[in-house]
N, C-alpha and C positions, 0 to 999 in steps of 0.2 A: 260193332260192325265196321267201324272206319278205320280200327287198331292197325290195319296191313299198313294204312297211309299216312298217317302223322309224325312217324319216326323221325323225319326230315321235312325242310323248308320247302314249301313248295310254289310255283306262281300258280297265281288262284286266278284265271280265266271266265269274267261276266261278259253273258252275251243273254238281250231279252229272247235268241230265240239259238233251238240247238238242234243238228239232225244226226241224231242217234243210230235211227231204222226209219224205214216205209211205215211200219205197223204202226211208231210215237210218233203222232203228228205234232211235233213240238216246234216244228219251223214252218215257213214261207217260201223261203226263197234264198238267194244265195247268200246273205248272213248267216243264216243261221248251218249252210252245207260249208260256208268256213270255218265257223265253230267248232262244226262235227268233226273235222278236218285235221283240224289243230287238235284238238284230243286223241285221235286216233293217232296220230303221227308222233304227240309223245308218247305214248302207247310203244309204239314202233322203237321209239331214241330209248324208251326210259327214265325220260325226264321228266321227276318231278311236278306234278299238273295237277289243278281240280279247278273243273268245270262250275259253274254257279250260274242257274238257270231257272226259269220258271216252268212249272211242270204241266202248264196249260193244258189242263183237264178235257176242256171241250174241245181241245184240238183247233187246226185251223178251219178249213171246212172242205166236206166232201164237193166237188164239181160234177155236177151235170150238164148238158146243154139239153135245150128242149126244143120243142119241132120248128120254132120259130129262129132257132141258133145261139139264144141266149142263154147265159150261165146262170146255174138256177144251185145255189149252196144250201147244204144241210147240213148237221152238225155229225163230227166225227172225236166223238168222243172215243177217250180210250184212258183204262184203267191201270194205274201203275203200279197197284200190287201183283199184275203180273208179270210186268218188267223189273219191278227192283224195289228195297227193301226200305221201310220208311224206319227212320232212326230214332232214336228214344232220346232227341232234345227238342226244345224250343225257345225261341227268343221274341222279346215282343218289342215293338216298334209302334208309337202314338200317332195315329192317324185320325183328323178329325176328334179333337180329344179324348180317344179313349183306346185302349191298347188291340192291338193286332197283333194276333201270336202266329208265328211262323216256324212251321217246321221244316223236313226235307225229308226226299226219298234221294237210295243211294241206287244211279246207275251205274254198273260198272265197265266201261269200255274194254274190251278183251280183243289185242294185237292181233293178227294173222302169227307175227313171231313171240307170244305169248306171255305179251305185255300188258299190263291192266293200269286203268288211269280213273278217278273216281269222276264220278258228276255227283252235284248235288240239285237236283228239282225241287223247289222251291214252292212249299205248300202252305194256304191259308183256311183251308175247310177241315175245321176242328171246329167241336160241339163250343169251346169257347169263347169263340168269337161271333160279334152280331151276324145276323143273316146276310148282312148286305157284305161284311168283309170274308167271307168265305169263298164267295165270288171272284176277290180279288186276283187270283192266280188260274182263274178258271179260262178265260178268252186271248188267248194272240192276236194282239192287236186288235181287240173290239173295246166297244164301249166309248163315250166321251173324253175330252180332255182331264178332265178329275179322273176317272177309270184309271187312264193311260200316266196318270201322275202317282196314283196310288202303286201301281205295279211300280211303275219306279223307284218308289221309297222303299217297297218288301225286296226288290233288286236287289240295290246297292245296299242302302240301310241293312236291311233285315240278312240279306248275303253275307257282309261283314262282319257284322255278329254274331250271326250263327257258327260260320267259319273260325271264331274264335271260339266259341260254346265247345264245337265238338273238338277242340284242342290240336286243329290242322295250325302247322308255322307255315306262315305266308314271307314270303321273302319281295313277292312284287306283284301289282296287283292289273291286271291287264284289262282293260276295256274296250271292249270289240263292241265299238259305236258307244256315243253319248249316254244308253239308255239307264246305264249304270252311275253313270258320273255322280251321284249323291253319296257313293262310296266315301268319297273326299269327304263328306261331312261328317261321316261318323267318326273317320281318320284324324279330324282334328279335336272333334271333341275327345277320342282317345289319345291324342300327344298338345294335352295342351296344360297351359302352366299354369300350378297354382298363385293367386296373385301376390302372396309375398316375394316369390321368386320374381317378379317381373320388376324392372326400370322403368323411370316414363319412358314415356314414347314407343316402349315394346308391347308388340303383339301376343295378346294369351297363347295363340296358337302357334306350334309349330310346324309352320307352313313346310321349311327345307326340307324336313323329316317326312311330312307327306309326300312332295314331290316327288324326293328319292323314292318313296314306296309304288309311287304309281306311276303307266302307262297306259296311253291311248293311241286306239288306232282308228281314224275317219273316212267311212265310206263312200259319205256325200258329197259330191262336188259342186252342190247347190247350198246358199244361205236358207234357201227356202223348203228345204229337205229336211235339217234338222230341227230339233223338238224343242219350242219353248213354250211355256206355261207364265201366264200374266201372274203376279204378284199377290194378286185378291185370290185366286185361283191355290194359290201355296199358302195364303192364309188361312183358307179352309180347309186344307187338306194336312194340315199341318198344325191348326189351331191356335190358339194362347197369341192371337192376335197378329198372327202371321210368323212370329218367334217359334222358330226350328225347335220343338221342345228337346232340351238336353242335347244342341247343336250348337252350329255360330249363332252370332246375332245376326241379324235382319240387315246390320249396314255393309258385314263383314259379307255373306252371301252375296247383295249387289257388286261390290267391287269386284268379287271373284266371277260371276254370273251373267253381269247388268244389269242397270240400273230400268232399263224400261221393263224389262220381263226377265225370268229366271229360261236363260240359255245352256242348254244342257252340255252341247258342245263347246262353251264359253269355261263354263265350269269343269270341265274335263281339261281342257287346254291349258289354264292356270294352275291347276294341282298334277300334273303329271311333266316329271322330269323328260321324258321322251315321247314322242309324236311323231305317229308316220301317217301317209299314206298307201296304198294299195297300189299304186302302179306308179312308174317312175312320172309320167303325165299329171295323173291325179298328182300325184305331191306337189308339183308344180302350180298346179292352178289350185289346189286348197294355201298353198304358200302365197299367194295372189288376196286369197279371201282375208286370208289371217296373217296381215305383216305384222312382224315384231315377235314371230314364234318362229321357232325354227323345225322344220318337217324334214323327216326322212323319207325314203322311199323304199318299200321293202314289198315289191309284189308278189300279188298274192298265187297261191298254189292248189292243187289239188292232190289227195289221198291215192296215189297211184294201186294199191290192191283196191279200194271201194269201186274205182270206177274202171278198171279194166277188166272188159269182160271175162269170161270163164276161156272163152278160144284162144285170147292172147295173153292169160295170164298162162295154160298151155305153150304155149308158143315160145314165151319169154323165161321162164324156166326152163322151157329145154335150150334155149338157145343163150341166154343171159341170166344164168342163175346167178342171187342174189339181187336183180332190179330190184322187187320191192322194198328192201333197204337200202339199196343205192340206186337208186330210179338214173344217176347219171352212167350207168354202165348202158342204159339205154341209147348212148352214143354210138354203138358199136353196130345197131341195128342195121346202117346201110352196108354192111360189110359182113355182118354174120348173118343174116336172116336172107335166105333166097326172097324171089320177088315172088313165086305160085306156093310158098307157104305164106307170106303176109296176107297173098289175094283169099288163099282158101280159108285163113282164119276169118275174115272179113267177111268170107260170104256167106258164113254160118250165123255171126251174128245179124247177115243182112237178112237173113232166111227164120230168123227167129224176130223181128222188129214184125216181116212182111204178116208173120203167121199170127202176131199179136193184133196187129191189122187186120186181118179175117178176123178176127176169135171177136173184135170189137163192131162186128159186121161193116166195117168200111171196104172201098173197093178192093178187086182182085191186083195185087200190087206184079209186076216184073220184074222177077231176079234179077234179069241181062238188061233193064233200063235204071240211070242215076237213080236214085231217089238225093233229092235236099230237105236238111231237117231244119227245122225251126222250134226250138221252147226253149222259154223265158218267163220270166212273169210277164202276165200282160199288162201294159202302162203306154202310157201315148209314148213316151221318149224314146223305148225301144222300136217303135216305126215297125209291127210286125206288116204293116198294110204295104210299107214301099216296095215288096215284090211283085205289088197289082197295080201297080203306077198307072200304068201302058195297057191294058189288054188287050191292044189288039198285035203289039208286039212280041209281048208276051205269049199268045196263039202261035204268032209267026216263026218266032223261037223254036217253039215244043213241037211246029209244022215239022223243021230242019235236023232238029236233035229231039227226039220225046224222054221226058223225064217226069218223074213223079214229085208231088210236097206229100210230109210228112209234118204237121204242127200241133206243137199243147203248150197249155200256159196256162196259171189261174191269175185272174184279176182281182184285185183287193175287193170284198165286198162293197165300201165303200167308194170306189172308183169307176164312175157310170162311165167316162169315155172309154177305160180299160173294156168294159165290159161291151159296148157299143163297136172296140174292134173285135173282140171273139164275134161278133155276131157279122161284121164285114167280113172277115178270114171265114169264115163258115158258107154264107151266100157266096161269097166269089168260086170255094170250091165247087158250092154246084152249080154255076153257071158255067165254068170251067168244063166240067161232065168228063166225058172220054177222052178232051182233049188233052188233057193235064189231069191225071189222075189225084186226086188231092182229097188226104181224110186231118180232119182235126179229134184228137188223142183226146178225151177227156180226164181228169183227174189224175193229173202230173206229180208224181210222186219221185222219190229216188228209185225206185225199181224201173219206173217208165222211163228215167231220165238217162237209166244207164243202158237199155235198149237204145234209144233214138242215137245217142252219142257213138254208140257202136254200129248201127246197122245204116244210119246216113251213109251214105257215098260223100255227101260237102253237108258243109254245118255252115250254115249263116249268120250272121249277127249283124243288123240295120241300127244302131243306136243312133241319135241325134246327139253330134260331138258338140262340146265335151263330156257329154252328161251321163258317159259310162266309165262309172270309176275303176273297175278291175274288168266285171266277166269272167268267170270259169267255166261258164259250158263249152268255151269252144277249146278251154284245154285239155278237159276231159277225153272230146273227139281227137283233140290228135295221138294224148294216149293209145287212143284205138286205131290209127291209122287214116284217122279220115279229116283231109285235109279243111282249111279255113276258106270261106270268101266271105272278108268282113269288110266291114267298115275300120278306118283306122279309127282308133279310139283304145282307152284302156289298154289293156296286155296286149292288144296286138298290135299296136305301135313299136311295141319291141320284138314280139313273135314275129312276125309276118314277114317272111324272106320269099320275096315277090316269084310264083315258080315251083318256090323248092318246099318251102311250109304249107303254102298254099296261095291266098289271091287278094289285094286288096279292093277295096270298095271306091271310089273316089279320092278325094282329096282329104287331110286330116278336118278341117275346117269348113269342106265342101255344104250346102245344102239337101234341099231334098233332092232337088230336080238333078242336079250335079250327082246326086248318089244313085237315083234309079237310074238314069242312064248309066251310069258308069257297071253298075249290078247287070244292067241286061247286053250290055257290049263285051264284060270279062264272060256272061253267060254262053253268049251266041260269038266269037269270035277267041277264046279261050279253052274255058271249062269243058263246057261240053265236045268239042268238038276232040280235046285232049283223049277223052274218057272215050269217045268211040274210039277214037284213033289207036286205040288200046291194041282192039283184035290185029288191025296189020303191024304195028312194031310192039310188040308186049314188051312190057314195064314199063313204056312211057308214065303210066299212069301209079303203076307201084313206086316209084321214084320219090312222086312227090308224095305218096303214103308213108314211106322209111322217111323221108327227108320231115313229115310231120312228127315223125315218132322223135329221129335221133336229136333235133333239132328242136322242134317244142317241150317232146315229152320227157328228154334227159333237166329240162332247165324248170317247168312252168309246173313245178311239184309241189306237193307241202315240205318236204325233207327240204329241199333248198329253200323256201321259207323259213321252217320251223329253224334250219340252224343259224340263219339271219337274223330269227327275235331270240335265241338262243346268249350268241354272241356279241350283238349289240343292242339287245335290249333290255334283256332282262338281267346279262350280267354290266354293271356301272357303276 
C-alpha cells in the first residue's frame, strides 16, 4: 500500500499531533493545524513528504459547557479503519523491559490540485502487546509523565523504524516540536561505529551524519513549556537500569539532553543541523534561551484552500485564478476585486457563522452589527478575559457603536485556570445580556474554526507578550478578508500595517492594563466607529478587508512557508 511513495527520498515530518479533518480528532490546537498544513501544502508543491504521527484513538475530547459554564469533556473516539488503511508491518521498541510492537495506518492526504502525500498514524493496540501498552497511542496528551514519555519513545523511536520497515528513503527528518526528538537516538544507534573502526578518543557514534539528517522547529518561547522527564523516570521507561536498550549510553544521552533531567528540546537542539523558530520574534527570544545555537526564523503559514471559505475561494477563482497555488497572486486583490463583491462574499460567510449561532441556540445575532471573534485554545497566556477588563466601559462602548462577541476555545483537561476562564467568558456574557450580544461556540473544531475566521467582522488576539510564538488564527481571517486588532506579539509583529491589515493592541512589551485600555480606545475611537462610517463613505471599510487579503494573505501562507523549509532547510 505505500508502493506509490517510496520510489524517492522523502522528508519524513513528526509531529505528536496532526489535523487531518474535523471528523480525526488527532489534534489540539495549532501544532498540530501546522502539521496538517505542511502536509497539505506539499500535497499542493509535490514534494516529497510523510507525515509520522500518533493515531490517538480516543481522540482529544468532546467539549461541553454546562449550566454552570463549565467545560465538561467526554471522550471522542474515532476509528481509523474508516479513514485509512492499516499496513502490514511492524516494529518493536523496549519499553519498560519488554517489547512494544508498533504498527501504522496510512492516511492519505489528497490536494485540492491532485496531489497526495502519505501520513503514517502510529498504532500500539495489537493483541500482542500487554494491556497497559495498547493504550499507549490511545490519548492526546493524557496520562502522567511516564504515559507522556512512552508516546514519545513509539514517536520518534518506534517512527524511525518503522519508516525504515516499510522501505520509505528519508532524506531529512523534521521535528515540529521536541516531542519526537528521541528520533536522534535511534539515528545514532543506526550510524554508529563498530569498535574496531574507532581511535581513542573517537566517539562510537556518528553524531555529523545525524545532524545532517535532522531538523527542528521550536514552538515555545518558554523554558517551562518544554518537556522534560527526570532520569529515574527514563530509567523506567526504558529499563536495563536506565541504559537506552539498543541506544546511546546513559553518559552519551546526558551531554546531549542534560545532565539534571532528559530535555527534549536540549536533545533536539544538539542532533539537528538546522533550527528555527516560528516567527521572526520567537526566533529572537528562543536565540536568547539558547545561546551558542544558532536559529532561523521562518514564520509560520496557513493552508490557503483549507481555510478560505467556499464564498471567497468563489471570489478568488474568478478573479485570481491560480491563488491556491500561488496564494502571492493574492496581491492583486486591491486592484482586481471591487470592494461590494469582497463585502457580499463576506457577508455570506457572516450570514452562515450567525445561522450556526441560532442552530447552537445562542442569541439572535445582527447582520448589519460588527460581530468580534475570539478562539484559541484556552490558557491563561492568551488573556481571553482582557476584553472584560472594564465593564462598565465596555457598556459605554457597545451604548456608542453596538457590536456582537462571537468565542470558543477548549482548555486542556488538565488546565483548571484555562478552564476557570471559559466559565468567566461564559458568566460575563450573560451579564452582558442585550447589551452586547455575546455566545460562546462550544467544541471548537476545524469546521467551527473555519466559520468564526470568516464570518467575524475583526478577529482578536490578547496574548501576554512574549509568549505567543506564531498564531495562525488571525491569518486565516485575513485570508478571508477580515481584518486584525491584536496584540503585537508573534506574526503580527510583522503583519500588522497599522490601518491597512488591521489594528494593533498596545505596545510590543505593554502589560495588561496597557493592553485593555489600548483594546477598548482602538475599539471606541477607531474600529468601530471606521465600520459604521462604512454606510456614508463605502469602502472605507473594504480597504482595509483587501489591504488584509493582498497584504497578509499573499505572504502569511504555508506555500511561502513550505518553500522556506524547502530551500533552506531541508535542502543543505
Amino acid at each position: 500500500m505505500t508502493e506509490e511513495f517510496i520510489h524517492e527520498p522523502r522528508v519524513a515530518y513528526f509531529s505528536m499531533e496532526i489535523a487531518l479533518r474535523s471528523e480525526i480528532p488527532t489534534y489540539s490546537g495549532g501544532l498540530g493545524i501546522l502539521a496538517g498544513d505542511a502536509v497539505r501544502t506539499a500535497a499542493d508543491f509535490g514534494y516529497p513528504f510523510v507525515g509520522v504521527s500518533l493515531v490517538s484513538r480516543a481522540g482529544y475530547f468532546r467539549q461541553r459547557i454546562d449550566e454552570h459554564g463549565r467545560q465538561v469533556e467526554t471522550p471522542a473516539p474515532w476509528d481509523p479503519a474508516k479513514w485509512a488503511r492499516l499496513l502490514n508491518a511492524k516494529v518493536a521498541v523496549m519499553i519498560e523491559d519488554r517489547p512494544v510492537w508498533i504498527g501504522a495506518w496510512l492516511y492519505v492526504v489528497e490536494g485540492p490540485l491532485g496531489g497526495r502525500q502519505p501520513v503514517l498514524l502510529l498504532d500500539t493496540q495489537f493483541e500482542e502487546n500487554h494491556p497497559e501498552d495498547r493504550e499507549i497511542t490511545h490519548y492526546l496528551y493524557g496520562g502522567d509523565d511516564l504515559y507522556r514519555l512512552k508516546q514519545e519513545i513509539v514517536l520518534g523511536i518506534g517512527g524511525a523504524r518503522l519508516l525504515h520497515a516499510l522501505g520509505f528513503m528519508v532524506k531529512a527528518y523534521h521535528m515540529n516540536e521536541g516531542h519526537s526528538a528521541l528520533l536522534g537516538l535511534e539515528l545514532l544507534r543506526r550510524y554508529s561505529y563498530a569498535p574496531g573502526d574507532l581511535q581513542a578518543g573517537e566517539s562510537e557514534y556518528d553524531m555529523p551524519r545525524v545532524r545532517a539528517l535532522c531538523r527542528f522547529t521550536t514552538h515555545t518561547p518558554l523554558e517551562a513549556g518544554h518537556d522534560h522527564f527526570s532520569y529515574d523516570l527514563v530509567a523506567r521507561a526504558f529499563g536495563r537500569d536506565g541504559q537506552p536498550d539498543s541506544f546511546v549510553d546513559l553518559a552519551t544521552l546526558k551531554k546531549l539532553a542534560g545532565e539534571e533531567s532528559l530535555n527534549m528540546t536540549r536533545l533536539a537542539l544538539n542532533l539537528s543541523e538546522f533550527v528555527n523558530g516560528v516567527a521572526e520574534r520567537h526566533a529572537q527570544i528562543s536565540q536568547k534561551m539558547y545561546p551558542g545555537y544558532h536559529l532561523h526564523a521562518i514564520t509560520n503559514g496557513v493552508h490557503p484552500f483549507t481555510w478560505v471559505t467556499h464564498e471567497f475561494r468563489k471570489l478568488y477563482d474568478r478573479y485570481l485564478p491560480g491563488w491556491c497555488h500561488e496564494p502571492e497572486l493574492l496581491l492583486r486583490a486591491e486592484d482586481f476585486i471591487s470592494d461590494d463583491a469582497v463585502w457580499d462574499a463576506h457577508m455570506a460567510a457572516k450570514r452562515a457563522l450567525i445561522a450556526k449561532v441560532a442552530a447552537e441556540g445562542g442569541p439572535a445575532l445582527d447582520p448589519h452589527r460588527p460581530i468580534l471573534g475570539f478562539a484559541r485554545r484556552m490558557t491563561a497566556y492568551k488573556r481571553p478575559d482582557l476584553l472584560f477588563t472594564d465593564i462598565g466601559r465596555f457598556r459605554a462602548i457597545a451604548a456608542k457603536y453596538p457590536f456582537q462577541i462571537v468565542l470558543a476555545g477548549k482548555a486542556h483537561p488538565h488546565d483548571e485556570r484555562g478552564k476557570q476562564l471559559i466559565a468567566e467568558l461564559i458568566r460575563a456574557a450573560r451579564d452582558l445580556g442585550d447589551a452586547v450580544p455575546t455566545v460562546f461556540l462550544a467544541d471548537y473544531d476545524m469546521d467551527l474554526a473555519r466559520l468564526l475566521v470568516s464570518g467575524a467582522d475583526v478577529w482578536l488576539n490578547t496574548p501576554l507578550p512574549p509568549m505567543e510564538a506564531s498564531g495562525t488564527s488571525g491569518m486565516k481571517a485575513a485570508l478571508n478578508g477580515v481584518p486584525n486588532l491584536s496584540v503585537l506579539d508573534g506574526w503580527w509583529v510583522e503583519g500588522c500595517i497599522e490601518g491597512v491589515t488591521g489594528w494593533a493592541i498596545g505596545a510590543p512589551d505593554g502589560g495588561a492594563d496597557d493592553a485593555a485600555q489600548s483594546l477598548y480606545a482602538k475599539l471606541e475611537g477607531v474600529v468601530l466607529p471606521l465600520y459604521y462610517a462604512n454606510a456614508a463613505q463605502p469602502g472605507a471599510w473594504q480597504r482595509v478587508m483587501k489591504g488584509a487579503i493582498s497584504k497578509n494573505g499573499s505572504y502569511f501562507n504555508s506555500h511561502r512557508m513550505m518553500r522556506r523549509y524547502a530551500t533552506e532547510a531541508y535542502v543543505r
